[in-house]
Residue frames relative to the residue before (quaternion, step in Angstrom):
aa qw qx qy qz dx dy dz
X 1.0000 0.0000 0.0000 0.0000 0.00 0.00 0.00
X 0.6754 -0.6057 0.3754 0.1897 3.09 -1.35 0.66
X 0.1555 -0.8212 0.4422 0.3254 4.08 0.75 0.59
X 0.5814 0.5698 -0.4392 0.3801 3.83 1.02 -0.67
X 0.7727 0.2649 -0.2485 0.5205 4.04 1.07 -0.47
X 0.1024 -0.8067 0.5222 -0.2571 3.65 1.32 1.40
X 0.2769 -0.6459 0.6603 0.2650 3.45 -0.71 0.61
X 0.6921 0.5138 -0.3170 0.3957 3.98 0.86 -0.68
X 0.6117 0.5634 -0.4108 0.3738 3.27 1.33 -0.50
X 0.4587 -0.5296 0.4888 0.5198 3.80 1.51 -0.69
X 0.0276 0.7224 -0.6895 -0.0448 3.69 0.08 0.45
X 0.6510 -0.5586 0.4680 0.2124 3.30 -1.53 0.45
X 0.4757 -0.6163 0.4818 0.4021 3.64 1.07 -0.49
X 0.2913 0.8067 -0.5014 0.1138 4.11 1.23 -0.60
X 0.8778 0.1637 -0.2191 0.3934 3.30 0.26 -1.13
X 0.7210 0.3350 -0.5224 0.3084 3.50 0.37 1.20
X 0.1759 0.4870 -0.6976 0.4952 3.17 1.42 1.44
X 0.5517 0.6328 -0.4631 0.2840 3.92 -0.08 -1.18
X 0.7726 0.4441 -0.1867 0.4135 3.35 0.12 -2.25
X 0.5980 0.5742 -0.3430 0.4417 3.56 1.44 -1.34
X 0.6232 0.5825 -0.2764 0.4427 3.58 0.58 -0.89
X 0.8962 0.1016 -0.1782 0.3934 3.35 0.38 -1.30
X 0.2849 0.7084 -0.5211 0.3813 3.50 1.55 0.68
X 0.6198 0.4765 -0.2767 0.5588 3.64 0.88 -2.22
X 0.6565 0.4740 -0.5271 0.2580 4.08 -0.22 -1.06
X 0.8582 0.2585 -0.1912 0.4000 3.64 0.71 -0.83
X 0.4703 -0.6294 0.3280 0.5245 3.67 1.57 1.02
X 0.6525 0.4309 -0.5622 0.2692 2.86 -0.77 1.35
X 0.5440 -0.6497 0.4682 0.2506 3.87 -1.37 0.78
X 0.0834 0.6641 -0.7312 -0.1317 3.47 -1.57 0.33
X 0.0642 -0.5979 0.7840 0.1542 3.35 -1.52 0.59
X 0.2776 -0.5740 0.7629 0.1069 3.06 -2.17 0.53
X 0.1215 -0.7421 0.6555 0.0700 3.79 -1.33 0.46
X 0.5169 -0.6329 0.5096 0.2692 3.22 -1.11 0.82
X 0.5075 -0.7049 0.4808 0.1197 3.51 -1.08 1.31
X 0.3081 -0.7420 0.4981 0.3261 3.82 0.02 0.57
X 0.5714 0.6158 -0.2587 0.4768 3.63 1.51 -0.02
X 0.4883 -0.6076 0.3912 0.4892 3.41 1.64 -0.45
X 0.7486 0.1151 -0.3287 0.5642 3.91 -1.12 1.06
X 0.7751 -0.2592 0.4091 0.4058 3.16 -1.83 -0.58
């Protein structure tokens, strides 16, 4: 795995603005839920 997209490092969230972006571009919805484990 990449260490720069580390869940410990604090990623930014980037790539599920992305997926969000290109889900909505072609009509359609994503939802994400918080993990009771920590992240999405």
């Amino acid at each position: 795995m990449e260490k720069s997209r580390s869940h410990e490092k604090g990623g930014s969230g980037l790539g599920m603005s992305i997926c969000q972006r290109i889900v909505e571009a072609h009509g359609g919805m994503i939802t994400a839920y918080r993990s009771p484990e920590g992240g999405l």
